[in-house]
Structures are given as structure tokens and as C-alpha cells.
C-alpha positions in Angstrom: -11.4 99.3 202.3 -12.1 102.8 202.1 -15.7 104.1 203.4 -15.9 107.8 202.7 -16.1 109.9 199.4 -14.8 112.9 201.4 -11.9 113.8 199.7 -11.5 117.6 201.9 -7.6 118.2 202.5 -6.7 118.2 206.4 -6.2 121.6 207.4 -2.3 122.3 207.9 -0.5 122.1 211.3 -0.5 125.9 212.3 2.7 127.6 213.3 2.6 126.0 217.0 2.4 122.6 216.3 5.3 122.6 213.9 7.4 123.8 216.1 6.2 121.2 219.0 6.8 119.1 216.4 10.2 120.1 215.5 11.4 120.4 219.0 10.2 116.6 219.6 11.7 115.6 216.8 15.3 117.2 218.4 15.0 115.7 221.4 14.0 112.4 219.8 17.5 112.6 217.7 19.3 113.8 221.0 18.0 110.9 223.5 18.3 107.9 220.6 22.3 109.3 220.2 22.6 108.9 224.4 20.6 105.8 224.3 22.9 104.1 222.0 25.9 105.2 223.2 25.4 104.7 226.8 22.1 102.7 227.2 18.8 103.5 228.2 19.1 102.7 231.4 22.2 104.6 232.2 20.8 107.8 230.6 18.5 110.5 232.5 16.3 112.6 231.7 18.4 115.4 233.1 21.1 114.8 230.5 18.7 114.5 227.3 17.2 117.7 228.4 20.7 119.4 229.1 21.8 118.3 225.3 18.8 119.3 224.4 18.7 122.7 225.4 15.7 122.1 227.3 14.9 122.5 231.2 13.8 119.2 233.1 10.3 120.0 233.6 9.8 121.7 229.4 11.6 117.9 227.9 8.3 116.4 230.4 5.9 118.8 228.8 6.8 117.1 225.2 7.1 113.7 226.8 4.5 112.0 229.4 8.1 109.6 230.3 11.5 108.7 229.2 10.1 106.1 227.1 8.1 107.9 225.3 10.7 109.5 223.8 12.1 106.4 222.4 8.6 105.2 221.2 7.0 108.5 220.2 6.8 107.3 216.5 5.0 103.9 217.5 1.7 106.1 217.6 2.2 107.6 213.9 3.1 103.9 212.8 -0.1 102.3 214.0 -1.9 105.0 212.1 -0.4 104.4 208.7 -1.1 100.9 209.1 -4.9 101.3 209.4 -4.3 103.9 206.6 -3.0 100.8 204.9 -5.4 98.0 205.9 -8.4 100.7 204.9 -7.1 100.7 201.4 -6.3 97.1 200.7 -9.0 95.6 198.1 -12.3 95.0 199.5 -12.1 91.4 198.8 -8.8 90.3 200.2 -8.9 87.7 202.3 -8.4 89.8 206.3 -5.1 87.8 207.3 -3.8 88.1 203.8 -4.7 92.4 204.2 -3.1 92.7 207.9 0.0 91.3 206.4 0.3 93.8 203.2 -0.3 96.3 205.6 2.4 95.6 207.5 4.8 96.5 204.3 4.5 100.1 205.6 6.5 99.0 208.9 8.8 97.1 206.8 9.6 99.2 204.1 10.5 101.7 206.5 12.6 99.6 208.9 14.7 98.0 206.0 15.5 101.8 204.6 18.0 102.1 207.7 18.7 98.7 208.9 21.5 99.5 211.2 19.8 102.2 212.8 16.3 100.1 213.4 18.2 97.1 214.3 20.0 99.2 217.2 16.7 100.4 218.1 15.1 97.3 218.4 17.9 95.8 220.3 17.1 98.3 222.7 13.7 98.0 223.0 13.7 94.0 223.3 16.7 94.7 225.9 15.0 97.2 228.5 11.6 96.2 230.3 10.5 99.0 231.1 10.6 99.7 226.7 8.9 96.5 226.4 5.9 97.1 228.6 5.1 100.7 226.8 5.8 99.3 223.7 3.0 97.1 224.4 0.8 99.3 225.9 1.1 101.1 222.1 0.5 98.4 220.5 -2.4 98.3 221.8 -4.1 101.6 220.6 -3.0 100.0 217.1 -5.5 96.9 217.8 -8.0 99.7 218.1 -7.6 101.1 215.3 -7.1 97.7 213.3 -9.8 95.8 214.9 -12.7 98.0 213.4 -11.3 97.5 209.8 -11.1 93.7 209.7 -14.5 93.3 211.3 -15.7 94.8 208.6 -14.1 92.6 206.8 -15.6 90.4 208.3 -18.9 91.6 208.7 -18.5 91.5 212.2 -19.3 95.1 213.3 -21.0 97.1 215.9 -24.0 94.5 215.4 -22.0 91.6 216.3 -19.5 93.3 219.6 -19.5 89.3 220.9 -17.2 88.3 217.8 -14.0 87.4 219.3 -12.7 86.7 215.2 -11.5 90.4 214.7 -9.6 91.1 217.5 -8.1 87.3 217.3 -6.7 88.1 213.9 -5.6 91.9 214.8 -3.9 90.2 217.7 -2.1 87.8 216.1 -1.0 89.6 213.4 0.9 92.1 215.8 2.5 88.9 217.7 4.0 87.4 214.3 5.3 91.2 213.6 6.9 91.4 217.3 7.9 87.4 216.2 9.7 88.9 213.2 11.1 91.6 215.2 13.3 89.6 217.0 13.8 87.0 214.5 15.3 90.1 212.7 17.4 91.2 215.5 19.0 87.6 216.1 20.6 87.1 213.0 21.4 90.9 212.7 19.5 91.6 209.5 21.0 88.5 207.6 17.5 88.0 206.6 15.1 90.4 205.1 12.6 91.6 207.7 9.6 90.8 205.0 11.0 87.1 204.7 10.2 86.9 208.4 7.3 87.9 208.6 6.0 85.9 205.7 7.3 83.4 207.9 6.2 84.2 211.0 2.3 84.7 209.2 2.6 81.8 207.4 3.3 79.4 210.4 -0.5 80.2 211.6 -1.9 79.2 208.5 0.1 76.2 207.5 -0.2 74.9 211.2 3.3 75.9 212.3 5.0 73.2 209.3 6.4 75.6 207.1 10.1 76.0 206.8 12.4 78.6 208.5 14.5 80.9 205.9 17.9 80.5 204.7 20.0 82.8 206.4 21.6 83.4 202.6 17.9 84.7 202.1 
């Protein structure tokens, strides 16, 4: 659903925020190559800085905590999924719209399989992940909550309306569902297959049938 005819380009990143932005982006690569080679856990913040050419207190300055570094993308990908949800067709149906929304994640995820699987391994693996993964997730239910109540018609005038954030809520469980469905069986199954799974269990009352592994 799109809501504005302002069609003004963004103004450009200026010279200091692409180089922020580069330098994040280093240190990302950097702490993911530690991280899978000697786990989360048993990597410091001292070393990812060292590799990165970066003092201690400058790798902080990019990143509020060590897990941030892992889940600095999780912000951009919540974004492009409103993005998404705000241009599906007015009159699909709000479950239906949360799920092709979703096809941003997983067109993404099943470009580099091995690479997201490791990741997610990790993530599911380590608590500490886990619990700021969530916390993310949950800036994405604010950006996804507005969108299907006005789907719903279920806006500003209605704030009672537990419907929106139900669904928004949901959605993000069968995704997480999905996740680890994913990770189980090691990518034998497409990530999409899953989640049509994973969503269709809510609205078939939990009797539809798991995928073939052969998927």
C-alpha cells in the first residue's frame, strides 16, 4: 500500500557516512570470519578490533555491543520489509501480504545458503544473540504494525485493536519457525517451502503437512 505521491529522490549519503559505512561493513566481514571460525563466545572484542585495524574504544563507537556487530543488518532488513508490505496490492488479504513480504528475507538468505545457514546457527546457538535479535525484531513490528492496520482499518482511531499487532507478531514467529526449521535439515528444504509451511499451519489449524525433505 503506498500512501504518498512524493516521488523526491533521498538526498545521497555525504562523504562521512560512506565511509562509516564502509568501515562497519569491514569490521562486520572481520568479526563474522572470527565468529565462525572460533565462536562467538570465544571471540573479543579486543581481537575484532586488532584485525580490524581499529582501537577498542573506535570498534565501540561503530557498535553499541559485540552483538551488534553480528546483527547490524537486522535493522536494514526490517526496513525493506515494510518497503515491501507498503507496496503489496491494496486488496491483499494482510496475512497473505506479511508473507510476500517476507520474499525479500528469503530471496536474500537462499543467495548464499551456506553462509546464512552458518550465521543462523550462530545466532540460534548463543543467548546472548538470541535476546538482541529479538529486541530487533521488535523495531520491525513497529514498522509493520502501522501498515497492516491500515489494512485493516484499524489505525490511530482504533489504538485498542489488538488484530494488527497479533498478525505482525505472528508472522515474525513462523519466520523465526522457518529459521530453524531451515537450519535443522541444513538447507535440504527451500527456506520459502518453510515458511509457506510454517504460515500455513495458522490458517489451516495446524493440519497441513510437513515438506518432503526431497522438496
Amino acid at each position: 500500500m503506498t500512501h504518498s505521491s512524493d516521488h523526491t529522490s533521498p538526498k545521497p549519503p555525504g562523504l562521512r557516512e560512506r565511509m562509516r559505512a564502509t568501515v562497519r561493513a569491514e569490521v562486520t566481514e572481520v568479526a563474522l570470519r572470527l565468529f565462525t571460525s572460533q565462536g562467538f563466545e570465544r571471540t573479543t572484542a579486543d581481537q575484532i578490533a586488532a584485525e580490524a585495524g581499529l582501537s577498542r574504544a573506535s570498534l565501540f563507537r561503530y557498535f553499541g555491543t559485540k552483538e551488534d556487530i553480528v546483527l547490524v543488518g537486522l535493522e536494514g532488513d526490517g526496513q525493506h520489509v515494510a518497503e515491501a508490505l507498503a507496496a503489496r496490492p491494496d486488496e491483499e488479504r494482510p496475512w497473505v501480504a506479511l508473507r510476500r513480504a517476507f520474499d525479500v528475507l528469503v530471496r536474500v538468505n537462499e543467495e548464499a545458503p551456506e553462509q546464512t545457514l552458518s550465521f543462523l546457527r550462530m545466532l540460534q546457538e548463543t543467548p546472548s544473540l538470541r535476546a538482541r535479535h529479538f529486541e530487533k525484531q521488535l523495531k520491525w513490528q513497529e514498522e509493520l504494525v502501522p501498515e497492516i492496520a491500515g489494512r485493516l482499518e484499524a489505525g490511530a482511531a482504533r489504538p485498542t485493536d489488538p488484530r494488527p499487532a497479533a498478525l505482525v507478531t505472528a508472522a515474525l514467529a513462523c519466520l523465526d519457525a522457518a529459521a530453524r526449521a531451515w537450519v535443522a535439515c541444513e538447507g535440504s528444504v527451500p527456506l520459502a517451502v518453510l515458511l509457506d509451511q510454517a504460515m500455513g499451519a495458522l490458517t489451516e489449524g495446524g493440519h497441513a503437512r510437513p515438506p518432503s525433505p526431497t522438496a
